[in-house]
N, C-alpha and C positions, 0 to 999 in steps of 0.2 A: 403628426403626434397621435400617440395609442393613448388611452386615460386604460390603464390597468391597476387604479388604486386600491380596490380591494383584495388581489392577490396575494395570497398566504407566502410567504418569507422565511425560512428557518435560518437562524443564523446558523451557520457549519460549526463555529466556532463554541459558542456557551449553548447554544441548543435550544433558543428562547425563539418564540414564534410571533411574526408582527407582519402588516399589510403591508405593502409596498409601499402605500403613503404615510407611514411612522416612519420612516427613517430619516434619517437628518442627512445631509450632505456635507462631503469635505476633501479641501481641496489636498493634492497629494504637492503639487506648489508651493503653497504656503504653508502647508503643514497647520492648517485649522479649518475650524467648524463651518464653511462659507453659508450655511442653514441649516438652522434649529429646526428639531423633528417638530411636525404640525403640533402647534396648543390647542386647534379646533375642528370642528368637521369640514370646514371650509379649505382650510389650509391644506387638511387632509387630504382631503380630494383633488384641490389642484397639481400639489406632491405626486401626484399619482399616474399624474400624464409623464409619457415615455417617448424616445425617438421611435418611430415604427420598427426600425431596426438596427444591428449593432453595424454593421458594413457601413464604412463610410463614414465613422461618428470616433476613430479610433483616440482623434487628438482630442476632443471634447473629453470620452468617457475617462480617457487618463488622468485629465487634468479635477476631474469632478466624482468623486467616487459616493455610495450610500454607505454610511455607516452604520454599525450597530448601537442602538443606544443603552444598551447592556452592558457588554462587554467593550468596546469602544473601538472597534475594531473592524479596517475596513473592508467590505464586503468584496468578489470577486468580481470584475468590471461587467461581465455579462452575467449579473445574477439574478439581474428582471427579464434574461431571457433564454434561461436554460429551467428545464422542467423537473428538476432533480437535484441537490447534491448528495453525493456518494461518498463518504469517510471509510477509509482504511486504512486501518495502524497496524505497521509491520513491526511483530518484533519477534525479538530473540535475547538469548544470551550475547554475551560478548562473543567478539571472533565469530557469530555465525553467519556473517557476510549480508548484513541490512540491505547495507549501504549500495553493495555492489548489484543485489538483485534489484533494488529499486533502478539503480543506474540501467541494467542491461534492460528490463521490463519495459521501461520509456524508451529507449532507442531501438528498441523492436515494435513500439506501438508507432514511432516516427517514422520508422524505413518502410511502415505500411503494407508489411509480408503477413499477410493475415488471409486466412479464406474468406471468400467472400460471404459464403452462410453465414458467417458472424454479423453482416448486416451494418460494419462497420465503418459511415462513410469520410470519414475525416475527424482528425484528432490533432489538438492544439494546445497551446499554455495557452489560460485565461489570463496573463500579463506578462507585460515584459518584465518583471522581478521573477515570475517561474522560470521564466525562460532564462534569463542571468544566475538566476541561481543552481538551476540543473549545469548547466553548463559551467559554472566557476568550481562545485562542488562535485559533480559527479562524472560528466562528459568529458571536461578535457585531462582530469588523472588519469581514468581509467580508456578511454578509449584515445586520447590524442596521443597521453605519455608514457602509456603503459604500466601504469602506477597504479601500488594499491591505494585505494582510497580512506584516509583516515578511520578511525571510528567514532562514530558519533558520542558529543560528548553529552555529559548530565546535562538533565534542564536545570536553568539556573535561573529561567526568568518566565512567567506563565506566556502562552500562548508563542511558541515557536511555531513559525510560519510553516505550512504545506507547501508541496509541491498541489499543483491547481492547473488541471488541463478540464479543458471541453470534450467530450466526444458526443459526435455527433450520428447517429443510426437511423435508419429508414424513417420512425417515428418519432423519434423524440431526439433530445442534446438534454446534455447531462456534467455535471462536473465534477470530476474524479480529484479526490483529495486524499491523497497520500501524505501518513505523518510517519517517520523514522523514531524510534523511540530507542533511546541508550537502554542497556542490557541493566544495567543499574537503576534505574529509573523503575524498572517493572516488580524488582524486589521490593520497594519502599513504596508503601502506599500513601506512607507522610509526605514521600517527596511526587509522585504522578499526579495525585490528586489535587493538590496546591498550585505544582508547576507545569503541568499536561494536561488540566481536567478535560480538552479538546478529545485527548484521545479516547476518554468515555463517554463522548459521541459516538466513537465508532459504529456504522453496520455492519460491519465485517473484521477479522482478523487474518491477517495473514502469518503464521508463527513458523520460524524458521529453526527446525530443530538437528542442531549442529550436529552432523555424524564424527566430529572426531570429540566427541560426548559419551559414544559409540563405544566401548570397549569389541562387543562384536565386528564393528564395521576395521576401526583402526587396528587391530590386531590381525587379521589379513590381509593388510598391506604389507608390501613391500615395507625392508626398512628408509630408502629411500624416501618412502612417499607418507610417511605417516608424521603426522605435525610435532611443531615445537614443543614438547612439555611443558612450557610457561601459556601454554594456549589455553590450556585443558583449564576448566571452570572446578570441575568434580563435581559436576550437578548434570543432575540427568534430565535430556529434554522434557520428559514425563514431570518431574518434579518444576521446571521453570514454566513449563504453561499450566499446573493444577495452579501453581501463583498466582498466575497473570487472571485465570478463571478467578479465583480468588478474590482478587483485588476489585474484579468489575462489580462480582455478587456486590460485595463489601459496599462499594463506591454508590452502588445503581440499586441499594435493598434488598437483593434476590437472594432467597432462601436459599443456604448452601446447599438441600435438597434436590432444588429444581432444575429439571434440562438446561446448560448456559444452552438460549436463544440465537444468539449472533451466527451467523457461519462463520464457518473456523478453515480456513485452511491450513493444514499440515504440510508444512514443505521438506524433502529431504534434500539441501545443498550440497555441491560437489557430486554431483550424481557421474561428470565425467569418469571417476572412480570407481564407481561399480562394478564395471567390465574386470576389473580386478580383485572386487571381493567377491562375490559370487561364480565364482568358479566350478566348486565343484558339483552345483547342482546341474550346470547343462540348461541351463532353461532359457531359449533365446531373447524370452522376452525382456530380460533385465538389460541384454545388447543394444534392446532400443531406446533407451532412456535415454542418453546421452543423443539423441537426434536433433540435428540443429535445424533441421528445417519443417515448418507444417505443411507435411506432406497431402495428410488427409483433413479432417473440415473441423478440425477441434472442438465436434458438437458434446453433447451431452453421452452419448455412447461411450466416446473413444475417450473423455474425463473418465467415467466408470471404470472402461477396463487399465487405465492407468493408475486409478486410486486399488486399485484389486491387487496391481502387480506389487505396487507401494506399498500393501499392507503387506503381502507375504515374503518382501523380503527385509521388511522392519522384525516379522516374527523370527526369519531364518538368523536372525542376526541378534537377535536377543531381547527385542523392543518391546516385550507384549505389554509392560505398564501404558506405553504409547498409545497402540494401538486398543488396547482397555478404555481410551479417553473415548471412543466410542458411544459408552456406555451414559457418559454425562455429557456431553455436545451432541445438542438436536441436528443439527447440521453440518458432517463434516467429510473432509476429503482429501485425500492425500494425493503427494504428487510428486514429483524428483525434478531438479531443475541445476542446471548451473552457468552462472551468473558470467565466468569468462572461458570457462574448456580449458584450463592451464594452470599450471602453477606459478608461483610467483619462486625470484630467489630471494637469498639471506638479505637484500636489500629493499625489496618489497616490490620489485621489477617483475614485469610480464615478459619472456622469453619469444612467445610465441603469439601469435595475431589473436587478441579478441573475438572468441566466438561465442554467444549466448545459449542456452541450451533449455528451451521448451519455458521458458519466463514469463508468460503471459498467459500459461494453464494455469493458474491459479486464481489469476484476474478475471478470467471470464468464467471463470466456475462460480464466481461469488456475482458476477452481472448476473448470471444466469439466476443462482438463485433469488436473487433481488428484483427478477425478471423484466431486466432492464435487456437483456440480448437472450438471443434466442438460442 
């Protein structure tokens, strides 16, 4: 047994901060409170003592979780022993493929193709509900069935569950919380804040700014290859993250004035595409986007000159209000990603074999800045 009772606790969830021995226990079994958060300093401190470690303790911690006594909501099984947690809310408009990128981003952090400078020594769900639920909702449509995957619908009820993995790096374990936010959700701030206020935890954003939004981008496509007209929102990336900026100010008191703080990632999906709209420049480097594999060490350099190439060809294409956002996010970085390498047909089927495409530059540009990887 460890006594780790005075160790600081941020719930993920409501964002409230508590020692390790305030928290009450409960059972996921019986579905109650099997003990009340300490009423004394006594209580406190016995609360406070821990298994030394989590290996070996899996059917105990399942059955006994710490809850929060805030928000009422239970805590992630290893959360007296990871040194961090990490909130990111992806979002986007409708149709800008959340869903899919969250899906291929995990199963590229599970197939463990990563360079090793990332320092990154194992990665896991922190329960078995992550794990059944990545898998019922995202893994087996799209990578077993070949199918699109739903879109994610309104919140309808506060605190919809994360996905919740561990990762674990030379110095520290850390637990990655990914929330999916519906495209609707981010317009109404009546309804995020009521029924998502988890997502204004977030440290990070991931915003996925849909190129068939793009009049520049879809307009030199082929007619084959440029989307449904029922896709098309009429709202321009530029306009649905100054919102989403909006809604946090709003939410979180921050002067509309002032740098939003969070990093932001920019993402362009469907990047396999490219190779087709940027044609007439000649410039090889847009050929590389679409590369499925991490060739080189996905440090801090080779983010730059991707966020570089990112920008100039959001400008060749018409983007510059986008890339303007500059201007008001202290922290930000562009990047092109795509989530399957394919098209889908009129039935929402994948034709061709599931390939991810560069899904996890976005992820560790925001560790990096959080300076959680190096």
């Amino acid at each position: 047994m460890v006594f780790d009772g005075f160790r600081k606790i941020i719930c993920p969830f409501c964002a409230k901060e508590y020692r390790l021995g305030d928290l009450e226990m409960y059972s996921q079994v019986t579905r109650t409170v099997i003990k009340e958060a300490p009423k004394n300093r006594l209580e406190s401190l016995w609360a406070g003592f821990r298994p030394g470690t989590l290996e070996g303790k899996e059917n105990v911690v399942a059955r006994k979780l710490r809850r929060c006594p805030n928000c009422h909501t239970t805590l992630p099984p290893n959360i007296e022993y990871v040194d961090q947690n990490i909130i990111i809310a992806v979002i986007g408009d409708g149709y800008s493929g959340k869903s899919h990128f969250i899906a291929a981003a995990i199963q590229q952090l599970k197939e463990g193709n990563i360079p090793p400078e990332i320092g990154l020594l194992g990665f896991s769900a922190a329960s078995s509900e992550t794990e059944d639920t990545y898998r019922n909702k995202y893994y087996d449509p799209l990578f077993q069935r070949n199918e699109q995957i739903p879109g994610t619908p309104i919140a309808t009820k506060p605190l919809d569950e994360p996905l919740i993995y561990e990762m674990r790096f030379v110095d520290k374990r850390v637990n990655l919380l990914i929330y999916d936010a519906a495209g609707a959700d981010i317009r109404q701030i009546d309804v995020t804040v009521p029924n998502k206020p988890h997502i204004l935890n977030a440290h990070a954003l991931i915003f996925l700014a849909d190129p068939w939004s793009m009049p520049g981008f879809v307009n030199q496509l082929a007619h084959h290859l440029r989307p449904d007209p029922k896709l098309l929102s009429g709202r321009t990336p530029a306009e649905v993250l100054n919102n989403v900026i909006e809604v946090f100010k709003r939410a979180l008191g921050q002067s509309r004035d002032a740098l939003f703080s969070l990093p932001v990632a920019i993402v362009v999906p469907k990047s396999d595409l490219i190779p087709y709209v940027i044609t007439r420049s000649g410039d090889s480097r847009y050929s590389a986007l679409p590369d499925t594999r991490y060739r080189s060490q996905l440090n801090r350099s080779e983010s730059e000159g991707i966020h570089l190439v990112v920008r100039q060809l959001l400008l060749e294409i018409g983007q510059s209000q986008l890339v303007a956002m500059e201007r008001s996010i202290e922290r930000l970085n562009f990047s092109a990603i795509t989530a399957t390498g394919t098209a889908s047909d009129s039935n929402g089927k994948y034709l061709q074999p599931i390939t991810p495409h560069r899904c996890l530059d976005p992820i560790f540009w925001i560790l990096r800045e959080l300076e959680v990887a190096p």
